[in-house]
N, C-alpha and C positions, 0 to 999 in steps of 0.2 A: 525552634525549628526554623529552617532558612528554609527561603523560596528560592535560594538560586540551584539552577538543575543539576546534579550529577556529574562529578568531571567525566570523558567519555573513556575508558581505556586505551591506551597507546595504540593495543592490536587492532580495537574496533577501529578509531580514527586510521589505521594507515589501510586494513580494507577498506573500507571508505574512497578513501584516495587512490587504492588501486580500481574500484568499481568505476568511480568518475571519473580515469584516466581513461578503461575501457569503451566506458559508455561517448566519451569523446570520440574516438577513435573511428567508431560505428557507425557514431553521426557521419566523420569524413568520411567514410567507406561506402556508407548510401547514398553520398550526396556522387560520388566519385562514380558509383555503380549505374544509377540515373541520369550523370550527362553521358554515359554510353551508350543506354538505352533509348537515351532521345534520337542521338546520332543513326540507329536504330528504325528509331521512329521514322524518320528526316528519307532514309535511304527505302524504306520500306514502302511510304507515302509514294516517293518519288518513281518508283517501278511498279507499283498499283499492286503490292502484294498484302495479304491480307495482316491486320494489327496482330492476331492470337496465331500462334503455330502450337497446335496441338500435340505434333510428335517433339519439339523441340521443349518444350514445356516436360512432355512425360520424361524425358534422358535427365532433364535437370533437377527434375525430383527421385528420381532413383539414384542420382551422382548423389545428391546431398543426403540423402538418405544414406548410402557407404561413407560420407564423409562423418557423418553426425553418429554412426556406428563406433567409426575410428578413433573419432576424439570422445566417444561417452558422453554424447550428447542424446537427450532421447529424439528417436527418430521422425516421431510423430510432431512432438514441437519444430522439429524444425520444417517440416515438410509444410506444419500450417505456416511457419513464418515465410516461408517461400511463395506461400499462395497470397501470402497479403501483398508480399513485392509484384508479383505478379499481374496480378489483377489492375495494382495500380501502374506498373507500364503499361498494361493492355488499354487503359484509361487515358495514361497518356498517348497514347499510339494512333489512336479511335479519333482524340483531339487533334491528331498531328496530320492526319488522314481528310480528317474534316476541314482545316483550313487550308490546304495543299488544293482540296478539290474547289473550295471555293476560290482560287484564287488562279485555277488551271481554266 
């Protein structure tokens, strides 16, 4: 009996490869989507307006909500994955607020 592992099938290895190409992609798309929301941040600090806008938050999750209908995405996962984005611009915004003031 051999110890060495299982060759992997063709199909598995090139999902694989398309997952990881995905998964890259996401990475640049969040990091892409967070220097806007800094700029965000940056501008919001700057006019003393507040980190969280709660009507602007609800449209966005009712957008994603039709968009995640559209594509057969389920809705609720993505509405949590919105709220984790979320939360942590508010995080950063909070932080962006906080050295603006100390520094005003």
């Amino acid at each position: 009996m051999s110890d060495l592992p299982a060759p992997i099938p063709a199909e598995l290895a090139r999902l694989r490869g398309s997952i990881d190409n995905i998964d890259a992609a996401l990475v640049y798309l969040l990091a892409e989507r967070f220097k806007a929301t800094q700029q965000v941040g940056v501008l919001k600090a700057s006019r003393g307006l507040p980190a969280s806008d709660p009507g602007r938050e609800a449209q966005q999750v009712a957008r994603l909500r039709d968009l995640a209908h559209q594509a057969d995405l389920d809705p609720v996962f993505a509405e949590k994955f919105l709220a984790f984005i979320v939360e942590e611009v508010i995080r950063h915004h909070e932080e962006i607020a906080q050295d603006h003031a100390a520094r005003g």
